[in-house]
C-alpha positions as CSV (number, residue, x, y, z in Angstrom):
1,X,-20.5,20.4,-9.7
2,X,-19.9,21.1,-5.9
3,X,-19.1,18.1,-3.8
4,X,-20.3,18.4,-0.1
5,X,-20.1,15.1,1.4
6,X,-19.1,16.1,4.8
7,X,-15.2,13.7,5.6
8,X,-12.7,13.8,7.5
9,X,-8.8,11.9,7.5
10,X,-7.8,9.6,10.3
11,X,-3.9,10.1,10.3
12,X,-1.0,9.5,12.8
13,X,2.8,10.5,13.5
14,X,4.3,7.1,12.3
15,X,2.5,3.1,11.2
16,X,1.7,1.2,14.3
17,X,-0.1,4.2,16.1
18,X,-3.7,2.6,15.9
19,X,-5.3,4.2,12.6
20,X,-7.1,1.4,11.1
21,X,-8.4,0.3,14.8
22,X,-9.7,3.8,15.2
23,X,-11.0,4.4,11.2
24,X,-12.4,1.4,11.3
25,X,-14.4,1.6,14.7
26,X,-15.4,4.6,13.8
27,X,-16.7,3.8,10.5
28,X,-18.8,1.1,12.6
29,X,-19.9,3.6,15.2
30,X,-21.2,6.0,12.6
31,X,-22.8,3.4,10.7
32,X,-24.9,2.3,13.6
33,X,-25.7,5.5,14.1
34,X,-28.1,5.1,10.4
35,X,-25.6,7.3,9.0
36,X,-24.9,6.1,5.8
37,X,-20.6,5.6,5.5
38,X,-18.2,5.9,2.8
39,X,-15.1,3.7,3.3
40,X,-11.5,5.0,2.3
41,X,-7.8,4.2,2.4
42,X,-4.9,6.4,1.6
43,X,-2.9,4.1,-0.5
44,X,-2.4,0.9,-2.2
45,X,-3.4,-1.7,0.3
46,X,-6.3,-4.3,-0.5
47,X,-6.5,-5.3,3.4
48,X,-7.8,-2.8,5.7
49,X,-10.7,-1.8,3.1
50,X,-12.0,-5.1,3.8
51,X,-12.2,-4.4,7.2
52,X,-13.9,-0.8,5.9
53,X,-16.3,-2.5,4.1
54,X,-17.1,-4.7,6.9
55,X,-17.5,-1.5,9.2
56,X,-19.4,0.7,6.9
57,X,-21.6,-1.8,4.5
58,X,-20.4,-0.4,1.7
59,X,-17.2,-1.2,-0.3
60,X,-13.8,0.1,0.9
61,X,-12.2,2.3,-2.0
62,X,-8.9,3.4,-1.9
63,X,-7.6,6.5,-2.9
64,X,-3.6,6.8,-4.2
65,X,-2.4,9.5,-5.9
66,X,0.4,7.9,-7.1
67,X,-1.0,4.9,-8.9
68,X,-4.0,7.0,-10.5
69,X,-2.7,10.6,-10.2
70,X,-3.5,13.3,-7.8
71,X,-6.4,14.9,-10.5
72,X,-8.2,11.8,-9.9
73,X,-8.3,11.4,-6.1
74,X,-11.5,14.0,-5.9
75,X,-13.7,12.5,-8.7
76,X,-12.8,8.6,-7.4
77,X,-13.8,9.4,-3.9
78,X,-16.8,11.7,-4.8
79,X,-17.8,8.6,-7.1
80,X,-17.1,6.1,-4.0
81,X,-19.3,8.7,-1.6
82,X,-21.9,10.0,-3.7
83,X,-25.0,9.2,-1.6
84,X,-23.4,9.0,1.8
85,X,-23.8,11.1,5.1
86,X,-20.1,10.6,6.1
87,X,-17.0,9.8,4.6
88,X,-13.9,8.6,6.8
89,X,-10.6,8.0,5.0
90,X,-7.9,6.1,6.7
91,X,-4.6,7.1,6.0
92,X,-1.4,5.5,5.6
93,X,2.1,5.4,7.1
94,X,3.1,8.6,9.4
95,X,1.0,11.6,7.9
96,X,3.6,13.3,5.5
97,X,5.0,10.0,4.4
98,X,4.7,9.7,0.6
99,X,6.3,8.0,-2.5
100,X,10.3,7.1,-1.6
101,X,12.0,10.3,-3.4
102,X,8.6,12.0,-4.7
103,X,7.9,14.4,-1.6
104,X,4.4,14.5,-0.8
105,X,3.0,12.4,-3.1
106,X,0.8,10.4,-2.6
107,X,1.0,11.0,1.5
108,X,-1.8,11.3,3.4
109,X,-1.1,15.4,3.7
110,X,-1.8,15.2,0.0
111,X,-4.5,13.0,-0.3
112,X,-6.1,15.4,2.7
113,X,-4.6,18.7,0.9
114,X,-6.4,17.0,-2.5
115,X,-9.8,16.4,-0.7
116,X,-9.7,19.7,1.4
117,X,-10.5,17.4,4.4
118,X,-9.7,17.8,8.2
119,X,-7.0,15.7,9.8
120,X,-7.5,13.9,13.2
121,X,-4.1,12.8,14.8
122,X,-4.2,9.3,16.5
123,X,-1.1,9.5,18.6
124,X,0.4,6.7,20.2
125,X,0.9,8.4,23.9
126,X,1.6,4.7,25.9
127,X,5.4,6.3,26.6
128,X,4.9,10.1,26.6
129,X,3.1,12.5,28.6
130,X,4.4,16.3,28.0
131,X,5.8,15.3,24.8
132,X,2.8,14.8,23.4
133,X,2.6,18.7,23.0
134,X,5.1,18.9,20.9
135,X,4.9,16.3,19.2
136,X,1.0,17.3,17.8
137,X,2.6,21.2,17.6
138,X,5.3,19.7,15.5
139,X,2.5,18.0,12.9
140,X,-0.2,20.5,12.7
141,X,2.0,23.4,12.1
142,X,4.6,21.5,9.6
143,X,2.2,22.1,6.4
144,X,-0.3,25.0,6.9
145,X,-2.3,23.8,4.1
146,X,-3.2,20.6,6.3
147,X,-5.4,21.2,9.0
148,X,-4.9,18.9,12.1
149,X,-8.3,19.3,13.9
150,X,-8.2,17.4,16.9
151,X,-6.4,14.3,18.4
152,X,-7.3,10.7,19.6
153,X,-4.8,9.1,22.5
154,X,-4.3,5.9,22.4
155,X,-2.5,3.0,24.4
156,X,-3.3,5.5,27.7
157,X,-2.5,3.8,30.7
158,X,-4.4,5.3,33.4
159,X,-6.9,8.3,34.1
160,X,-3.6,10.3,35.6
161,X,-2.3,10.1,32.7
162,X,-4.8,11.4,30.8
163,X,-5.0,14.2,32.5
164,X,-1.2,14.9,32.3
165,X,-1.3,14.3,28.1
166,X,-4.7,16.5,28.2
167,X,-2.7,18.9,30.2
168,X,0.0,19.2,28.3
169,X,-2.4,19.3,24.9
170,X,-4.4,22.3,26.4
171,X,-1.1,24.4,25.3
172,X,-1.4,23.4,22.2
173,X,-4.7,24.2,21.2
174,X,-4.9,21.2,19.1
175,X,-8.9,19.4,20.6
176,X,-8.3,15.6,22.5
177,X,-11.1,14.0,20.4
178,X,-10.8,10.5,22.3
179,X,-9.0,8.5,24.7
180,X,-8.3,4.9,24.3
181,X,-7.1,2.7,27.3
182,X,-4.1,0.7,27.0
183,X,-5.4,-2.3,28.2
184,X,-8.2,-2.1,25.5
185,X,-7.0,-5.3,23.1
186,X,-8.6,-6.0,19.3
187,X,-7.9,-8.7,18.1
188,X,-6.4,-8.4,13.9
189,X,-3.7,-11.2,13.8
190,X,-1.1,-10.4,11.3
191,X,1.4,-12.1,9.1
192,X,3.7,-11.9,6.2
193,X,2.5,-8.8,4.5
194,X,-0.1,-7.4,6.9
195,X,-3.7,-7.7,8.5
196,X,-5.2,-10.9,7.7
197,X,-8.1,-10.3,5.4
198,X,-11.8,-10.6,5.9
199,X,-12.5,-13.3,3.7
200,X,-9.8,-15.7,5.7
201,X,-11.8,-15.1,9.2
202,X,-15.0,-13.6,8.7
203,X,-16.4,-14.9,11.7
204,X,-13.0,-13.3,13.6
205,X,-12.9,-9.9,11.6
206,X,-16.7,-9.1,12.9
207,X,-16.2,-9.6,16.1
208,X,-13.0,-7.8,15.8
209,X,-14.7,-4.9,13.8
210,X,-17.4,-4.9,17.0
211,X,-14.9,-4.5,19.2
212,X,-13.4,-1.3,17.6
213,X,-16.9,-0.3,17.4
214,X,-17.2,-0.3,21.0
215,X,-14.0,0.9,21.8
216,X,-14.2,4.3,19.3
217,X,-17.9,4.6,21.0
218,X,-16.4,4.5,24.7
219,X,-13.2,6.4,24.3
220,X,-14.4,8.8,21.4
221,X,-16.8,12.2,21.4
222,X,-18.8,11.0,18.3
223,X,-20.6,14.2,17.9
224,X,-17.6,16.4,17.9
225,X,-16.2,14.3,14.8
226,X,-19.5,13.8,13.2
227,X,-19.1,17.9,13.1
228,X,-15.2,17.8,12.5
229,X,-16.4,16.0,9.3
230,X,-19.0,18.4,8.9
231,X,-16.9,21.5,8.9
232,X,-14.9,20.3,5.7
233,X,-15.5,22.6,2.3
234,X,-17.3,22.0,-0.5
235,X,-14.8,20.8,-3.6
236,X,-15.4,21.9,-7.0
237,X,-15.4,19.1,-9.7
238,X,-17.8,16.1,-11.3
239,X,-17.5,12.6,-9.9
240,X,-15.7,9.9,-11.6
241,X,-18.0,8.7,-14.3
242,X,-17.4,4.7,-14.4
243,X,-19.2,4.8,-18.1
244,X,-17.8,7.6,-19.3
245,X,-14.5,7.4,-18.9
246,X,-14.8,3.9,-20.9
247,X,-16.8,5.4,-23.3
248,X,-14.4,7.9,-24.3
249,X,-11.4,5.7,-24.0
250,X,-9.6,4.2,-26.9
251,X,-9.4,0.8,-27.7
252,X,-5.7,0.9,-25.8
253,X,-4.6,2.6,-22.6
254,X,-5.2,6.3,-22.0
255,X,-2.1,8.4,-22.0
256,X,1.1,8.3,-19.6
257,X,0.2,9.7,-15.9
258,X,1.8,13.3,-15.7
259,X,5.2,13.1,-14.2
260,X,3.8,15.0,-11.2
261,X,0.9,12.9,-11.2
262,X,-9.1,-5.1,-1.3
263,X,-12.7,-5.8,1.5
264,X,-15.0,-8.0,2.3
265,X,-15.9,-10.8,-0.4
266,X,-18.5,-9.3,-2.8
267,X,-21.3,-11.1,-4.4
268,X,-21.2,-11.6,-8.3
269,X,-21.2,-8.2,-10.4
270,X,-24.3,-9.1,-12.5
271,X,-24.5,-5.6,-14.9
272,X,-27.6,-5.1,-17.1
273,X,-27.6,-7.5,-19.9
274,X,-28.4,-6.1,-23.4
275,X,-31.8,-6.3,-24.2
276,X,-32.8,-9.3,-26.6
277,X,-33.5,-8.1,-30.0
278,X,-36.6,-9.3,-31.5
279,X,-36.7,-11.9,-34.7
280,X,-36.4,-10.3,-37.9
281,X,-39.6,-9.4,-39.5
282,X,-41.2,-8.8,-36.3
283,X,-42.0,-5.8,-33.9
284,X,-43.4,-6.4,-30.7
285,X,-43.0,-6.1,-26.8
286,X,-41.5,-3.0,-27.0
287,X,-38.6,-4.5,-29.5
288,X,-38.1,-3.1,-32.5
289,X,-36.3,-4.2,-35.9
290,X,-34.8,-0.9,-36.5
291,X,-32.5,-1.0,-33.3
292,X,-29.3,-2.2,-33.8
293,X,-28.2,-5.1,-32.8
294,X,-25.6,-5.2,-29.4
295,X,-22.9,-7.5,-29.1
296,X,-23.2,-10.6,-26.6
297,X,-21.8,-9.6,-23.3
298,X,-18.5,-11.5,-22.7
299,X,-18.3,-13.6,-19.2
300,X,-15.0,-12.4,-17.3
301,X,-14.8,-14.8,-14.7
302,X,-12.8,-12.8,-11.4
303,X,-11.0,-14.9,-9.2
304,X,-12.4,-14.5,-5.3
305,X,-12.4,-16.4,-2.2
306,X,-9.9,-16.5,0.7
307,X,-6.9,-17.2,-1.4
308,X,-7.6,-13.8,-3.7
309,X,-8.9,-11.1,-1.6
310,X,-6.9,-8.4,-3.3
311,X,-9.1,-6.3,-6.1
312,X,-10.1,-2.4,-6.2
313,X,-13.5,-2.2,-6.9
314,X,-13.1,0.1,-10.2
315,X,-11.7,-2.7,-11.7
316,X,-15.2,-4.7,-12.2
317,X,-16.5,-1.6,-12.7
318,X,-14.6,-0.5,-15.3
319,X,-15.0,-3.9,-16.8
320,X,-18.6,-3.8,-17.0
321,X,-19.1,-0.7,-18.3
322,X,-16.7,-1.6,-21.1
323,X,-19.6,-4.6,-21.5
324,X,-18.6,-7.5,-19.9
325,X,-20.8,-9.2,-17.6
326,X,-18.0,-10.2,-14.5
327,X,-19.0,-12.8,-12.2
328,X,-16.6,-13.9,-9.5
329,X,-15.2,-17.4,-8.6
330,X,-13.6,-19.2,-5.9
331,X,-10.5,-21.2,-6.7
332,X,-10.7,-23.1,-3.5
333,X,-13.9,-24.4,-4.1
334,X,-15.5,-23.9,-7.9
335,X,-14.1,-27.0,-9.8
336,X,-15.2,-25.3,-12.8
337,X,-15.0,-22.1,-14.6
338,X,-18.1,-19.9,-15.1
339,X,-20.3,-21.6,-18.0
340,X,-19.5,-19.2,-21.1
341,X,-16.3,-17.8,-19.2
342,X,-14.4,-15.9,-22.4
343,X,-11.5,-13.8,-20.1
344,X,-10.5,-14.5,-17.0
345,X,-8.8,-11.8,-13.9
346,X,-7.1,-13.4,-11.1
347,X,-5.9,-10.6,-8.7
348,X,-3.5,-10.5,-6.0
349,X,-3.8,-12.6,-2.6
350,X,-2.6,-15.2,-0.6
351,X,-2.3,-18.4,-2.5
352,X,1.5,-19.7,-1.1
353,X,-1.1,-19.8,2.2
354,X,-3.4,-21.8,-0.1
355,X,-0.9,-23.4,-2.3
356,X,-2.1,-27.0,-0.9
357,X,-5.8,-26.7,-1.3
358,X,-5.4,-24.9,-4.5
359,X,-3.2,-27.2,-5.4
360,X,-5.9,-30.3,-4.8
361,X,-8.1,-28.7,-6.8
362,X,-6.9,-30.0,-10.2
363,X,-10.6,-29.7,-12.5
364,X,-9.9,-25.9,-12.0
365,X,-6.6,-25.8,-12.7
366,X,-7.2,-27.3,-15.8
367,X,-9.4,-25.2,-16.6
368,X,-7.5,-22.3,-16.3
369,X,-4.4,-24.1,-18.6
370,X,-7.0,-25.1,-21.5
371,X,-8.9,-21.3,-21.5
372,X,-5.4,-19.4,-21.3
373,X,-3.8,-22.0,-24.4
374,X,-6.8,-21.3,-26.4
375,X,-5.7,-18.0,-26.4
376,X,-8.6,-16.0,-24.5
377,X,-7.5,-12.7,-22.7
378,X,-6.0,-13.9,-18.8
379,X,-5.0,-10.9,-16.6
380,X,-3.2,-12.3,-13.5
381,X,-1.5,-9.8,-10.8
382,X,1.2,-11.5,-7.8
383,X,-1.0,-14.2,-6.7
384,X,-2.3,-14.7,-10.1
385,X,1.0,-14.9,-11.5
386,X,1.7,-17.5,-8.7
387,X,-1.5,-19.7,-9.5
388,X,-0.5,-19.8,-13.4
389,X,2.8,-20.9,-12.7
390,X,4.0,-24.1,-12.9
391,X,4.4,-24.7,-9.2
392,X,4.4,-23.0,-5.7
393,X,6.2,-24.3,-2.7
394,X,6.6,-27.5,-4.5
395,X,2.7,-28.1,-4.9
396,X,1.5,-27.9,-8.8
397,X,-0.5,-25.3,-10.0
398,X,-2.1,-24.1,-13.6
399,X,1.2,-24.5,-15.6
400,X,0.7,-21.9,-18.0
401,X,3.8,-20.5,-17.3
402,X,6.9,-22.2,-17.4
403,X,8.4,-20.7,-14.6
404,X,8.4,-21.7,-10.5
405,X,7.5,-19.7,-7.4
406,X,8.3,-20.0,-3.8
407,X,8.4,-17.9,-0.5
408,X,11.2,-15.7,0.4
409,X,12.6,-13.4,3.4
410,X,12.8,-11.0,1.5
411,X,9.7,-8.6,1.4
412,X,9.6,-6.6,-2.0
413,X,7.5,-3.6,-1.4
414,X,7.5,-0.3,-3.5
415,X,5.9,1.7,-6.2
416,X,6.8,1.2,-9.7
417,X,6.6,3.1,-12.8
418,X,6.7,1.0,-15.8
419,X,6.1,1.0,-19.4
420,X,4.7,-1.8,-21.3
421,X,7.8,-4.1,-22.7
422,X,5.0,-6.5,-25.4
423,X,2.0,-5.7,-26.8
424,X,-0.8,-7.8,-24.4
425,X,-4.7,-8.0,-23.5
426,X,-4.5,-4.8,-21.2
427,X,-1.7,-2.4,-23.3
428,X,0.3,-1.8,-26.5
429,X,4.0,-1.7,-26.1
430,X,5.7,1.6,-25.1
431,X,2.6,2.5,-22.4
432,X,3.7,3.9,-19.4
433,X,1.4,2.7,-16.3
434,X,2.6,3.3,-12.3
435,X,2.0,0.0,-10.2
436,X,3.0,-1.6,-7.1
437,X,4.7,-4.4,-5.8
438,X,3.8,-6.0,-2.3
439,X,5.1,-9.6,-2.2
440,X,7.2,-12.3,0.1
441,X,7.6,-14.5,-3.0
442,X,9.7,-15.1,-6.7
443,X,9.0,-16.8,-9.6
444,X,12.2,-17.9,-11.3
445,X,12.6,-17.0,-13.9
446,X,11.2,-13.3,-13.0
447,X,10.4,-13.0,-16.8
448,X,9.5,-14.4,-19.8
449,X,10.8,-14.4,-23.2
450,X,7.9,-11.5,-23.9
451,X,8.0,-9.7,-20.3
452,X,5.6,-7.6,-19.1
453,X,7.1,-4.4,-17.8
454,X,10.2,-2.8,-18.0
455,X,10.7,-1.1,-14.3
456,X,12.7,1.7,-13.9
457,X,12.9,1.9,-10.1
458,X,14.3,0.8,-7.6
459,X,16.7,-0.7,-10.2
460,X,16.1,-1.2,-14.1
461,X,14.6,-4.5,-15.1
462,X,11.8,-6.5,-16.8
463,X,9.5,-8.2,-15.4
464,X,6.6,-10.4,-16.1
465,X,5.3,-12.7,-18.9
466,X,3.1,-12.0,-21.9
467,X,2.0,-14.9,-23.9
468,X,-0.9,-15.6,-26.8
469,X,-3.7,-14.0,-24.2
470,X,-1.7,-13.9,-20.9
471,X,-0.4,-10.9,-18.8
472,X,0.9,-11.9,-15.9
473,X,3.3,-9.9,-13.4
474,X,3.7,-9.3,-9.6
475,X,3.2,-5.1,-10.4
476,X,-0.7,-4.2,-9.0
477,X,-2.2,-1.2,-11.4
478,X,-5.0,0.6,-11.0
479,X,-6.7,0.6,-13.9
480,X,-9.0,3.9,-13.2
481,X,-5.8,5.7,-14.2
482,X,-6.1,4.1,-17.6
483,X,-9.5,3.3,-18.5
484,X,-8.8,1.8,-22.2
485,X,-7.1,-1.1,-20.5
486,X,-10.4,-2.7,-19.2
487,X,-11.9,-1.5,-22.7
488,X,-9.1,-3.4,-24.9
489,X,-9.3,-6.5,-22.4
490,X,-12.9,-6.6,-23.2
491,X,-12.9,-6.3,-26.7
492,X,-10.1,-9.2,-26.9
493,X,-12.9,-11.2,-24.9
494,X,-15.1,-10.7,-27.7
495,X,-13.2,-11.5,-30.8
496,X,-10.7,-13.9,-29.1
């Protein structure tokens, strides 16, 4: 299989340069264009695909070669493209910034290298003029398998100098692209661990996503990057098959990774149901008694809303395609679980920002308690591992943990590899899974008597708590890497 979908990277020399104001815009500009978009992001982060997906219409997909491995970044973002005129993929960092101590990994050079996609520079020139020469030189000739095809300026200050940075660019034969005033503010308030998402100010984030719009269409030669994009090679290889990799996954996780191995709220993932079989005896509107019978779909209710915004969209995928039918709640506001729930995933998000309103809603949280003590399958990730604790910040939450969390200074932040410490709902013990941590919080303890994961970097430790149907833990996975886990979780939602 040969996949054309024309793409190209938006990259920079360092974080803070002005990539998600330009990916994003540009996503917007192309999409009102009537080209259809496909959404990326280099990386772990659940934010700025929110953003994406506000841009392009289309859900943001991220694409990290270390939490899924570097064979899968093709097929996941040939399945996140397939259909679409364009693909822009935001990177993240400085462009040859990867995994601490693992090279290139997972950089976004090797995310570009993996997708044989051209790289467009967005340089932050607001204190440079000359240097700018040398500093584009310096990244498009470090790797010569990554090819930097043009620049964007941004944070210019006037139209002298422009032409002293396009000057000074001419010399290095590297294209300006786009120019982007200074004085040209969007506004993305931050906080504690980023952008704050879509589904907290979605009112704010269109306007904001508008603006970039604008600004990528005024400062930016669409065309040239519409052919930029165009100019990328075809890539050999099949797109990730949602159904078949769960099909052919065992009932537990698919093997270790090879040493070298969140978006804009989404309405309720309503998969096919099984058709209804007909009475025995009888054979009629195109039922017959000779079919087998299929099993009921199990309900996994997903936590949602503005206090859990962070999810990649394989994961509902994935567990539909293993059978479940996954509809997706609001904690803030559902008093009530889905009617029929049988497993429940609460992601990561924002609830020590919510801990008050979540907090006040106590028919939910109990809820939560009695389905997770009768034993049915509950995956929680860093804010759901907040939510089923006993309290956050003082406020009471589900109390199916016994343990406390609260806000810190500290900001953990990191990949992880880790092996499974208990046999749970997602793995058997002694599977190996890579994660990530991204968190201003700590539950105390940081463990329960079953943990979760045994961690092997930074330093060695367990983590987590695993208890009748519970998995909780602050490490993110991706389960596309591991297919079976979204299987096994499934089939506990059945017979549990």
């Amino acid at each position: 299989m040969v996949i054309s979908v024309p793409r190209l990277v938006i990259a920079a020399p360092s974080s803070g340069s002005g990539k998600t104001t330009v990916a994003t815009g540009l996503m917007a500009a192309f999409a009102s264009r009537g080209l259809a978009v496909s959404p990326h992001k280099v990386g772990p982060d659940y934010i700025d695909p929110g953003y994406h997906s506000l841009a392009a219409g289309r859900v943001g997909r991220n694409l990290d070669a270390y939490l899924c491995g570097a064979e899968l970044v093709a097929p996941l973002f040939a399945h996140g493209a397939r259909g679409c005129d364009v693909a822009v993929v935001e990177g993240v960092m400085g462009l040859y910034d990867g995994a601490a101590g693992e090279g290139e990994l997972a950089s976004t050079a090797h995310v570009a290298k993996l997708l044989r996609a051209p790289v467009v520079l967005v340089v932050d020139a607001s204190s440079q003029s000359r240097s700018v020469a040398a500093l584009v030189h310096g990244f498009a000739s470090w790797d010569p398998e990554v090819r930097v095809a043009g620049v964007i300026l941004n944070k210019v200050g006037s139209e002298r100098h422009e032409v002293m940075l396009r000057e000074a660019l001419d010399e290095s034969g590297v294209p300006v692209l786009g120019v982007l005033r200074r004085a040209r503010q969007v506004g993305t308030p931050s906080r504690h661990l980023g952008l704050v998402p879509v589904a907290e100010r979605r009112a704010e984030a269109v306007e904001a996503v508008g603006a970039m719009a604008s600004l990528v269409r005024e400062g930016c030669d669409l065309d040239a990057l519409l052919a930029v994009a165009r100019g990328a090679p075809s890539l050999s290889g099949a797109a990730w098959d949602v159904a078949g990799v769960v099909a052919c996954g065992a009932s537990s996780p698919a093997p270790p990774l090879p040493e070298t191995g969140g978006s804009a709220p989404r309405p309720p993932y309503r998969p096919e149901r099984p058709r209804p079989q007909a009475p025995d005896g009888l054979v009629g509107a195109g039922l017959s008694s000779h079919e087998p019978a299929k099993p009921k779909a199990p309900l996994v209710a997903v936590a949602g809303g503005p206090a859990f915004t962070f999810s990649y969209a394989e994961h509902a995928e994935l567990l539909a395609a293993a059978g479940a039918e996954v509809i997706t709640f609001d904690p803030l506001h559902d008093e009530q679980l889905p009617d029929g729930t049988a497993g429940l995933a609460i992601g990561g998000g924002f609830p020590e920002v919510y801990a008050a309103e979540l907090s006040a809603n106590e028919p939910l949280r109990k809820a939560i308690a009695e389905l997770a003590f009768s034993g049915a399958p509950v995956a929680a990730e860093c804010a759901g591992l907040l939510y089923l604790s006993r309290e956050l910040d003082g406020q009471p939450m589900c109390g199916v943990l016994d343990t406390t969390a609260r806000m810190d200074e500290r900001l953990t932040l990191g990949y992880r590899d880790a092996v499974a410490v208990s046999d749970s709902v997602l793995a058997v013990a002694g599977t190996r899974m890579r994660g990530h941590e991204f968190h201003r919080t700590v539950v105390e303890p940081g463990a329960g008597a079953a943990p979760a994961w045994g961690l092997h970097a930074p330093e060695r430790r367990v983590e987590g708590f695993v208890q009748q149907g519970v998995h909780a833990s602050y490490v993110h996975t991706h389960w596309a890497s591991a297919p079976g886990v979204a299987r096994r979780f499934v089939e506990r939602c059945r017979t549990s």
